[in-house]
C-alpha positions as CSV (number, residue, x, y, z in Angstrom):
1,X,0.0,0.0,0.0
2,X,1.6,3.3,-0.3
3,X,1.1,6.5,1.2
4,X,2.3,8.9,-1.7
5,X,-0.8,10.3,-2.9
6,X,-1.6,11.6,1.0
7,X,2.1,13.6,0.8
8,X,2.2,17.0,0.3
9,X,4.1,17.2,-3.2
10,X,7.3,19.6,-4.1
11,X,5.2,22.5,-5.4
12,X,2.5,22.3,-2.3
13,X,5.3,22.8,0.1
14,X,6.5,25.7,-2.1
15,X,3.3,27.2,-2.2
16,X,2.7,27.2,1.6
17,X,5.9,28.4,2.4
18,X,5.7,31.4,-0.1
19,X,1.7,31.8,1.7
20,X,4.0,31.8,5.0
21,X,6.1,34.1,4.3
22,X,4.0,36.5,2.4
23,X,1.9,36.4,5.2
24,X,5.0,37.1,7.2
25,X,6.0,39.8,5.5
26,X,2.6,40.8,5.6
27,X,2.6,40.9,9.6
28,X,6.6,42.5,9.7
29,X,4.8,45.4,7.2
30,X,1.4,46.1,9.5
31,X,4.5,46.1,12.5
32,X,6.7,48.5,10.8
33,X,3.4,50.3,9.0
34,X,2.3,50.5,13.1
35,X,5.8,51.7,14.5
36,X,6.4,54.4,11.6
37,X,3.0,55.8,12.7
38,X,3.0,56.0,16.1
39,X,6.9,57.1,15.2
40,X,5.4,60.2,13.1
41,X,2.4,60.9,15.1
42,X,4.7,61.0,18.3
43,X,7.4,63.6,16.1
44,X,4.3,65.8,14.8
45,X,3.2,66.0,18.5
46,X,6.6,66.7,20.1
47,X,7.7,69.1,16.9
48,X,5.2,71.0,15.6
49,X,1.5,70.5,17.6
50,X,2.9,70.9,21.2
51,X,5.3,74.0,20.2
52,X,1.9,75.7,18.8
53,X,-0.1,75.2,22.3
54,X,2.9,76.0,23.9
55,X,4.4,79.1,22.4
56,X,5.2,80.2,26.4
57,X,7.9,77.0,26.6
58,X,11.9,77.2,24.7
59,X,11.6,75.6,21.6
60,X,13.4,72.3,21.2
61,X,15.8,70.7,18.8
62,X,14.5,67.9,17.0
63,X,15.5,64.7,16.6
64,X,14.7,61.2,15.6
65,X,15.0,58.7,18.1
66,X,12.9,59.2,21.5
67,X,15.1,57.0,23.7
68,X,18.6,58.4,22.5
69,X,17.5,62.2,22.0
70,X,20.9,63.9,20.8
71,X,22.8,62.2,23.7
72,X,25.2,61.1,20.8
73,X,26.0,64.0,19.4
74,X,26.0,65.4,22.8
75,X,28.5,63.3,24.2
76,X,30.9,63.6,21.2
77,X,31.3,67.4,20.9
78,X,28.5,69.1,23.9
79,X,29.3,72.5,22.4
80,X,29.4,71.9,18.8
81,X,26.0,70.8,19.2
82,X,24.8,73.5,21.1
83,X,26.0,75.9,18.2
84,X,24.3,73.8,15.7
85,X,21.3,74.4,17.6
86,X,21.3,77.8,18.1
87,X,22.2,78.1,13.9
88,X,19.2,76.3,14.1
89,X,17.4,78.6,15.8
90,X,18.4,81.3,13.1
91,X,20.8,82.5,16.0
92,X,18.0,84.2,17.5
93,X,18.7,83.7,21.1
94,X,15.9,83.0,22.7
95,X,16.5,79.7,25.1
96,X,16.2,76.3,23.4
97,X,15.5,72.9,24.1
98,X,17.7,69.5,23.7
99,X,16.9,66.2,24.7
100,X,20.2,63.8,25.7
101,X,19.3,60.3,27.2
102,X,15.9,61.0,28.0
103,X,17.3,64.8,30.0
104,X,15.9,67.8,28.8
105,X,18.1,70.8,29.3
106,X,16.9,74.3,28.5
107,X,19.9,76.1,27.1
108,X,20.7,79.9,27.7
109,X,23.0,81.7,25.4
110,X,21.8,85.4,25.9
111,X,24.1,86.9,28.2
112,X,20.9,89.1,30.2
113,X,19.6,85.6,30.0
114,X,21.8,84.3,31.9
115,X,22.0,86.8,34.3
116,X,18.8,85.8,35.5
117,X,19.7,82.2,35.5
118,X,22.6,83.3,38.2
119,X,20.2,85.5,40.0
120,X,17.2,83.2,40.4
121,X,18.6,81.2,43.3
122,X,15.1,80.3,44.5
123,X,13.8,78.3,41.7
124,X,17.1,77.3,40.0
125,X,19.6,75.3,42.1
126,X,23.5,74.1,41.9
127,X,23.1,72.8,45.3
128,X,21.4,69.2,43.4
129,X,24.8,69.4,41.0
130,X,27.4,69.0,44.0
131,X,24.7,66.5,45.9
132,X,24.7,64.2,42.7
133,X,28.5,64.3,42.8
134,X,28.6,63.4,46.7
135,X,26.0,60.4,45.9
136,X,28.3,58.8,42.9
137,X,31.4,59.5,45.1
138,X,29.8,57.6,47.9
139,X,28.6,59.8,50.2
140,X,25.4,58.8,52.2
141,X,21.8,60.0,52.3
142,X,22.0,60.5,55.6
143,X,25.5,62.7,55.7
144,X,23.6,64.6,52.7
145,X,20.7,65.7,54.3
146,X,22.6,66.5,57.5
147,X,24.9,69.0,55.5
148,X,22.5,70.7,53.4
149,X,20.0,71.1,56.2
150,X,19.2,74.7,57.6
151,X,22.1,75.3,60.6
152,X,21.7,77.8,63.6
153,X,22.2,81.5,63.1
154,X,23.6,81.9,66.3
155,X,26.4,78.1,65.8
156,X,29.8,78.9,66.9
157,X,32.7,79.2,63.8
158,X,32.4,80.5,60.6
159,X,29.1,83.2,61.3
160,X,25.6,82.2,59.3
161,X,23.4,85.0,60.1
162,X,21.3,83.7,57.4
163,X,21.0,80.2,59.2
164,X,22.4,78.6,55.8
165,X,23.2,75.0,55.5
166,X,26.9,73.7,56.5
167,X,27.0,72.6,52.4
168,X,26.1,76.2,51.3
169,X,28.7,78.0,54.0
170,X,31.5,76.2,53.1
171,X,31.3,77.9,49.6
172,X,30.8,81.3,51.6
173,X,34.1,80.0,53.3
174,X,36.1,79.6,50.7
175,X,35.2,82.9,48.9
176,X,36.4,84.1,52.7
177,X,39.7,82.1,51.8
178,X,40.1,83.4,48.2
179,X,39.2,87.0,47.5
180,X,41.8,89.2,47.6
181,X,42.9,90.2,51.0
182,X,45.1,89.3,54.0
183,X,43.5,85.6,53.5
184,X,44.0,85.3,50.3
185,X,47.8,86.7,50.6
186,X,49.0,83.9,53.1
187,X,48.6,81.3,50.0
188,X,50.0,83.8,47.5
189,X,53.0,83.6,49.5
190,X,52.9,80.3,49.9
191,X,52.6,79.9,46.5
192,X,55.6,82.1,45.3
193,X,57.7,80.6,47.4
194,X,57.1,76.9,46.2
195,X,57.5,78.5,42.5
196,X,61.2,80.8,43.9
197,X,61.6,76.9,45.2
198,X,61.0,74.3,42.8
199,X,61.2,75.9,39.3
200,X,64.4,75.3,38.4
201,X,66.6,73.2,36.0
202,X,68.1,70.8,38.7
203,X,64.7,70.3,40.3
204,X,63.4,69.4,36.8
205,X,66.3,66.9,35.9
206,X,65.8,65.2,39.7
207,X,61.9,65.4,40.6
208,X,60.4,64.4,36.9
209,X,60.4,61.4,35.7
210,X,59.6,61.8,32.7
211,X,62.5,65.4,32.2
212,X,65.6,64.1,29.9
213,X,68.9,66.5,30.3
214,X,71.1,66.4,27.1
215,X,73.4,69.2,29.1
216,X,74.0,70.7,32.5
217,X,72.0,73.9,31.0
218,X,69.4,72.1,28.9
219,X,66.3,70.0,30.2
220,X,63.5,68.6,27.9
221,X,59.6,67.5,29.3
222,X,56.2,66.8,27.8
223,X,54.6,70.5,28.2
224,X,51.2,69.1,29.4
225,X,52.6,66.5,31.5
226,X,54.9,68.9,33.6
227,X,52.9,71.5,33.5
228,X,50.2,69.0,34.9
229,X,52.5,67.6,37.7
230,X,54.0,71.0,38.1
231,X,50.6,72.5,39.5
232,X,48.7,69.7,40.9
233,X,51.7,69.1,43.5
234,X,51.6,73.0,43.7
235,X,47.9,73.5,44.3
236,X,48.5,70.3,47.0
237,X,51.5,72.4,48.7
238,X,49.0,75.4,48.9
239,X,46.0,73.9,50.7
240,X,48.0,70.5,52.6
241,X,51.5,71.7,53.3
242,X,53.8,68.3,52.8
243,X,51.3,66.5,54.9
244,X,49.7,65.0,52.3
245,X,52.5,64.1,50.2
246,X,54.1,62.2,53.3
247,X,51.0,60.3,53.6
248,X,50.5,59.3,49.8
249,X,53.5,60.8,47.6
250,X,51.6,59.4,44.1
251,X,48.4,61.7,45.1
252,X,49.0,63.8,42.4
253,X,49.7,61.3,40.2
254,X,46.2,59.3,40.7
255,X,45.0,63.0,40.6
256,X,45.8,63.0,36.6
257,X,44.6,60.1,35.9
258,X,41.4,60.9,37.3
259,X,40.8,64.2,35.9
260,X,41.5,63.4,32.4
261,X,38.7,60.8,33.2
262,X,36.2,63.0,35.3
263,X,33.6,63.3,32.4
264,X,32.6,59.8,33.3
265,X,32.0,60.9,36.7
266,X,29.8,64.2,35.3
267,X,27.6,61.7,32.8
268,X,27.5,59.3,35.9
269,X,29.0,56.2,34.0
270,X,28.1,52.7,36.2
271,X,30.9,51.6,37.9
272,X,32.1,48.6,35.8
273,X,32.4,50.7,32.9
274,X,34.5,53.5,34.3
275,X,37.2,51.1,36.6
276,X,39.8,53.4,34.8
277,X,38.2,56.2,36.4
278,X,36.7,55.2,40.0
279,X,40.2,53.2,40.9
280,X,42.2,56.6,41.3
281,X,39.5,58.5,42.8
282,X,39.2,55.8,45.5
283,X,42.8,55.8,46.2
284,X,42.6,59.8,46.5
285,X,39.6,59.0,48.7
286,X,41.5,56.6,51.1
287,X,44.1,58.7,51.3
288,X,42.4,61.2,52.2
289,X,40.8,59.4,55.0
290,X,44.1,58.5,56.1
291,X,45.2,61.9,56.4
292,X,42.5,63.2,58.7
293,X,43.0,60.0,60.8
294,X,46.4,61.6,61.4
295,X,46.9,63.8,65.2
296,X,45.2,67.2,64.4
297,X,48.5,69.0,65.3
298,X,50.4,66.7,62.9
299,X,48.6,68.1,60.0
300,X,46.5,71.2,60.5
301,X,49.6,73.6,61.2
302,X,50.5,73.2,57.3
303,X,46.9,73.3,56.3
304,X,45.2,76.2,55.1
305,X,42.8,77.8,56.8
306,X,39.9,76.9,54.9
307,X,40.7,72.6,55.1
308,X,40.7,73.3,58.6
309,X,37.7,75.2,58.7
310,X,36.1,72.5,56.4
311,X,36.8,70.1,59.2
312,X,35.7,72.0,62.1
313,X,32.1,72.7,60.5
314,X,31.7,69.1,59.4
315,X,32.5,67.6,62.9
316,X,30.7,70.1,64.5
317,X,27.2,68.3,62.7
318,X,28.4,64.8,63.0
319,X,30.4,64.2,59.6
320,X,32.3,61.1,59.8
321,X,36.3,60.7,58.1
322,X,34.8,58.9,55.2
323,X,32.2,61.6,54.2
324,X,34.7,64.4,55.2
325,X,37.1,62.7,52.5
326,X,34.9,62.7,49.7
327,X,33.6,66.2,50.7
328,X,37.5,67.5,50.7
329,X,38.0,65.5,47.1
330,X,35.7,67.1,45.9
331,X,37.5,70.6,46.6
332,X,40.8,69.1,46.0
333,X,39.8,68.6,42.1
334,X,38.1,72.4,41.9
335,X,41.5,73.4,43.5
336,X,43.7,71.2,40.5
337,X,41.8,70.7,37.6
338,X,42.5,74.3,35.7
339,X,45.1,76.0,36.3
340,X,47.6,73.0,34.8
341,X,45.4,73.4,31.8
342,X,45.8,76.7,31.7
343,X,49.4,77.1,31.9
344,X,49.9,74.9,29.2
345,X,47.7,76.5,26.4
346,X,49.3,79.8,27.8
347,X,52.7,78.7,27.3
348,X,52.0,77.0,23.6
349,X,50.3,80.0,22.1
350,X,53.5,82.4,23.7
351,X,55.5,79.7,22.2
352,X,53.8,80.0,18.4
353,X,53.9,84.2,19.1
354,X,57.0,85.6,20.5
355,X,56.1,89.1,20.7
356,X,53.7,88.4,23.1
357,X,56.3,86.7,25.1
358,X,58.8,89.6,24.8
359,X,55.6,91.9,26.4
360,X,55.0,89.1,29.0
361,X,58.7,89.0,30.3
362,X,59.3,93.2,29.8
363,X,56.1,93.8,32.1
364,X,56.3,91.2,34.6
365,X,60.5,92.3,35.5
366,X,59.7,94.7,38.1
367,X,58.3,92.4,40.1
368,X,61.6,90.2,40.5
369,X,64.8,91.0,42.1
370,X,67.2,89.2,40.0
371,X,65.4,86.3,39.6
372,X,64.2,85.9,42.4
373,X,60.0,86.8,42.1
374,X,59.1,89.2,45.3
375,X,56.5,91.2,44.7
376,X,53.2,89.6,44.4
377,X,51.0,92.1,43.6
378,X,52.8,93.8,40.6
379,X,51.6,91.0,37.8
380,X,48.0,91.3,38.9
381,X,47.8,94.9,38.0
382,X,46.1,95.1,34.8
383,X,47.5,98.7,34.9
384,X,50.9,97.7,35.0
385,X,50.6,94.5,33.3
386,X,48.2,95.4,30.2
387,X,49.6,92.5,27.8
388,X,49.7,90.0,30.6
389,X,46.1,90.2,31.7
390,X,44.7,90.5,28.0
391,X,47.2,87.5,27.5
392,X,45.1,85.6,30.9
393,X,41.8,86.4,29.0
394,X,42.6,85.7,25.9
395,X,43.6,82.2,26.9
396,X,40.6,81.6,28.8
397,X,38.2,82.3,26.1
398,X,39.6,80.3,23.4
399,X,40.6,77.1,26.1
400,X,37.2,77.9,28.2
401,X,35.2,74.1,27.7
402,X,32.4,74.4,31.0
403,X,28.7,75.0,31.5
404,X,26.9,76.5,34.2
405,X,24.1,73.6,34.9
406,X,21.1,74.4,37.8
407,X,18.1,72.2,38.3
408,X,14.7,73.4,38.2
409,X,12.8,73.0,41.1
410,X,9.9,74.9,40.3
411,X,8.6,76.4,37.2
412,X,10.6,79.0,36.8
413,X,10.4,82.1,33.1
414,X,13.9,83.0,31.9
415,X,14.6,85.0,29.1
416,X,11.0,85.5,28.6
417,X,10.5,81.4,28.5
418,X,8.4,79.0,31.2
419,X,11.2,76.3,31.4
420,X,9.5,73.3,33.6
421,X,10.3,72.1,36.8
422,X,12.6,68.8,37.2
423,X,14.5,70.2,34.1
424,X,17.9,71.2,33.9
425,X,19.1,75.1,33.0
426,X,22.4,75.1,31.1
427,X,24.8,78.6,30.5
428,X,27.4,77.2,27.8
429,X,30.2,79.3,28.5
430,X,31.7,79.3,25.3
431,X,29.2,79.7,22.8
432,X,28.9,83.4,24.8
433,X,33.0,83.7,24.4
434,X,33.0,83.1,20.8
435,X,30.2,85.3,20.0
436,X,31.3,87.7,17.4
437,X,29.2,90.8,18.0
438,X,30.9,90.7,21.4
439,X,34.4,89.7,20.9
440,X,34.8,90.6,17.5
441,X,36.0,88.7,14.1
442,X,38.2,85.7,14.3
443,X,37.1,84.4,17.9
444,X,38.5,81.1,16.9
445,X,41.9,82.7,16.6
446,X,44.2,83.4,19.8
447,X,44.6,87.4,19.7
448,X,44.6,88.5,22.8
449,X,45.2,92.3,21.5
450,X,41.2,92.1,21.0
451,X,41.4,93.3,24.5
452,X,43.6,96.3,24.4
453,X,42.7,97.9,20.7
454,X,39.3,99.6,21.3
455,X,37.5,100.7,24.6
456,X,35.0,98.6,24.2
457,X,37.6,95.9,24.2
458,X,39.0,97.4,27.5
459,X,35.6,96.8,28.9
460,X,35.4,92.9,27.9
461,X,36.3,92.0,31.4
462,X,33.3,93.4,32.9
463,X,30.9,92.3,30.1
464,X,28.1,89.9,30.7
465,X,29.0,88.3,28.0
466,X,32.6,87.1,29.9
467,X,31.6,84.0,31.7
468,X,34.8,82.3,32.2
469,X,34.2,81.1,36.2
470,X,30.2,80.9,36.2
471,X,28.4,83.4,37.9
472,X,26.1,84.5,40.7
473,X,26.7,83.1,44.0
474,X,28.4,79.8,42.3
475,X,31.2,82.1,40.9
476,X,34.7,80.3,41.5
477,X,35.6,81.6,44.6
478,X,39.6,80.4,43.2
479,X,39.9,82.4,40.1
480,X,42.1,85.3,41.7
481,X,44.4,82.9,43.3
482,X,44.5,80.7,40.0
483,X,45.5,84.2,38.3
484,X,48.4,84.6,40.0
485,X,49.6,81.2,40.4
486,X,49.5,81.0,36.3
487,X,50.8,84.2,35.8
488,X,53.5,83.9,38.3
489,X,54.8,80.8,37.2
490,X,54.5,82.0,33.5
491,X,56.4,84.8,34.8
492,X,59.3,83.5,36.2
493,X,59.5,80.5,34.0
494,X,60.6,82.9,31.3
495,X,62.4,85.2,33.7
496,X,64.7,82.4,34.4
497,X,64.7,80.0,30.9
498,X,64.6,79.9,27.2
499,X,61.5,77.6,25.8
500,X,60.7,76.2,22.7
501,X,59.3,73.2,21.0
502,X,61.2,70.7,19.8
503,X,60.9,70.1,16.5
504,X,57.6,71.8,14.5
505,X,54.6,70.3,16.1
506,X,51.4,71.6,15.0
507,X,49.2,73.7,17.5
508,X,47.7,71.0,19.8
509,X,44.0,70.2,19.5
510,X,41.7,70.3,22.1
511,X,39.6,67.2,23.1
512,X,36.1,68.9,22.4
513,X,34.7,65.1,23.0
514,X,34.9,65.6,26.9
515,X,33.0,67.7,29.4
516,X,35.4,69.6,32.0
517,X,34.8,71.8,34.8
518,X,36.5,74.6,33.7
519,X,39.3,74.4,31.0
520,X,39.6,71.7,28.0
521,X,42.0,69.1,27.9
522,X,44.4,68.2,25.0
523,X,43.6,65.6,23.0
524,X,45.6,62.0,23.8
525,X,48.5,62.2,22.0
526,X,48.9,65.5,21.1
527,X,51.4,66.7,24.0
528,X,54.8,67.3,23.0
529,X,58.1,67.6,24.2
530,X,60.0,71.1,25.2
531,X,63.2,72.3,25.7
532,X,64.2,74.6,28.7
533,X,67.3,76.2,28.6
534,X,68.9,78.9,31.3
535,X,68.9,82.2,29.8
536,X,71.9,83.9,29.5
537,X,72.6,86.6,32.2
538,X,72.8,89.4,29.6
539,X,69.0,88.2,28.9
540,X,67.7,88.5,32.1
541,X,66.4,92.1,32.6
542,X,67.8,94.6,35.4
């Protein structure tokens, strides 16, 4: 008997599989059909009908994907596509709208705009910024609350007639520390002496590691790796005394490592894909426990006034040693991370543009005796020192990467906009630097005569427009101390030496891919090696 006739034959199981799969393809194009819908629906909603009901709210920045938003973009160059945006915008500058990761942040690039993002310390707060930090840095809930709870008016220490939280004085405290004044002067000594101290050719050839000495008269260093060691171990000196070192001498050294990382920190990376970052902050964590498990009088006579200050406010409200170490590491890298930056975009554009390095050294000599630098005061007079402050503002436009950032906490109207609460306000420093109508032509070009041709170049300092440390109460309470430490050591570094480039390298580029706090970082790979030489006496000026 056979069974052939009841088997399906070749061309029936053709057929049904071409039924199948046409009714496959069928389903996959009702699915897709479905998604692009809800897809364009979702876009004509988010693009075009809600910004007509809403006329009151900043426009936003399309895009394609609701989950991603422009977080790639975002992450690859944050200010490039912020300009993009506001071209956009026809460059209109009204606040705007972008959408990273699922974060909406309302973008102000009016400079009265963001005045009133500074003033409006009610409704828009920084305070959520630094708690964020202390909560990915391990700080407790607890420890949080405690510090950023209302203290007494009438608490012994550092006064708070406004009853202000211990989180919020301590800024108060350092401003105390930092403007100019007899304060202030204690680590301006401090500082020239270390610099009198340390810059010098046998210090170089002993202390770096990385310094190679062809001659007795001749050393040669990477220019952003000294420059970065150089001020990190200085800013350390300033604020720690030795004590510090003699408790962990490769602090500074995880210090680097760390900071050319911190933008995983400020986009809150998870821990196992950041090891490179969260090993050396640890360290610098532990280390820092360590120290203030040393004997008070072991450590706090080198200390500035404002560590020990720190420590007396915190204990007084119950901080423990391992919330008082990440509260001090978090100061420690808003001591360190700019002015190592600084110094070495300083130094490479004086480098590519002798003249202004001939100004620097001929109005910077009275303030040395030999060369020996003694008087502290003379470089920071703009009056005196013309070409050396346009030179320090100048450099901080053009190597200026940060962003004010405050939380909305309420519903809150800037710049003529209702930006919603839960939102984030963001100030992009240098979109405002590199606006032409301010500025003038060529802002991508290093000229830092665009503040000493015309009055109203004269007056750049002062304009709203100059954003270089934030603003409002958040201003960096460090940026007259970070003046003169650059300057000086600028200052006497070409008092004393000869510098040049070895070789031709090309101007270096700066990583544009990586949020800072303050001043951009060079792209990997793009340091290069200088040679220091002692200037002849018959250089050094009289």
């Amino acid at each position: 008997m056979s069974f052939a006739k009841d088997l399906p034959s070749h061309t029936d199981l053709v057929l049904q599989r071409l039924l199948f799969t046409l009714q496959a393809n069928a389903a996959l194009s009702r699915g897709l059909f479905c998604v692009l819908l809800v897809w364009a629906v979702w876009r004509c909603w988010k693009f075009t009908i809600y910004p007509k009901l809403h006329p009151d709210e900043p426009k936003e920045l399309p895009y394609l994907i609701p989950v991603l938003g422009h977080g790639p973009a975002f992450f690859k160059d944050s200010n490039g596509l912020l300009a993009r945006a506001r071209q956009h915008f026809s460059n209109t500058n009204e606040p705007f709208a972008l959408t990273a990761f699922g974060h909406t942040f309302y973008v102000v690039t009016h400079a009265r705009h963001s005045a009133e993002v500074y003033k409006n310390t009610e409704s828009l707060s920084f305070e959520e910024f630094v708690q964020t930090l202390m909560r990915v840095n391990g700080s407790d809930e607890e420890t949080i609350r405690t510090i950023y709870s209302p203290a007494s008016a009438h608490k012994p220490g550092f006064p708070n007639p406004e009853g202000l939280s211990v989180g919020v004085l301590v800024q108060r405290m350092h401003v105390h520390q930092l403007h100019p004044g007899d304060s202030m002067f204690v680590l301006q000594n401090k500082a020239r002496d270390w610099i009198n101290r340390k810059l010098s050719l046998e210090g170089l050839a002993k202390e770096c590691k990385y310094s190679t000495s062809p001659s007795s008269t001749r050393v040669e260093v990477p220019l952003y790796e000294w420059t970065s060691d150089y001020f990190v171990r200085l800013g350390q000196y300033i604020y720690f005394g030795d004590v510090l070192d003699h408790v962990d001498p490769h602090y500074p050294d995880a210090y680097i490592i760390f900071d050319e990382l911190i933008w995983k920190m400020l986009y809150q990376y998870p821990n196992y894909l950041c090891r490179d970052m969260t090993a050396p902050r640890d360290h610098m964590i532990a280390s820092l426990k360590r120290y203030y498990q040393l004997p008070p009088d072991e450590r706090r006579g080198q200390a500035a006034w404002i560590i020990n200050a720190m420590e007396d406010e915190m204990r007084a409200i119950g901080v423990d040693n391992d919330n008082l170490a990440i509260i001090v590491f978090h100061l420690y890298f808003a001591i360190n991370t700019n002015a190592r930056k600084t110094s070495f975009w300083m130094l490479t554009h004086l480098m590519r543009n002798p003249e202004y390095m001939a100004a620097f050294r001929a109005e910077t000599a009275p303030a040395f005796r030999g060369n020996e630098l003694v008087d502290i005061s003379h470089i920071q007079d703009a009056t005196k020192c013309p070409t050396v402050d346009a030179i320090w503002h100048e450099t901080l436009r053009t190597s200026g990467w940060a962003a004010s950032v405050r939380l909305a906490t309420r519903d809150v109207v800037i710049g003529g906009k209702l930006m919603r609460q839960g939102n984030r306000v963001m100030v992009p420093h240098r979109l405002l630097h590199f606006d032409e109508t301010v500025f003038g032509e060529d802002t991508a070009s290093w000229r830092p005569q665009r503040w000493l041709d015309t009055e109203e170049g004269r007056k750049l300092p002062s304009s709203p427009s100059w954003r270089p440390f934030g603003g409002g109460r958040t201003k960096c309470s460090g940026r007259f101390l970070a003046k003169f430490v650059v300057t000086a050591f600028v200052a006497t570094l070409l008092r004393r030496f000869d510098i040049e480039a070895i070789g031709e390298p090309p101007m270096p580029e700066p990583d544009v891919g990586r949020p800072v706090l303050g001043i951009i970082s060079v792209k990997e790979g793009q340091d290069y090696r200088v040679a220091i030489t002692e200037r002849k006496n018959g250089d050094v000026d009289a």
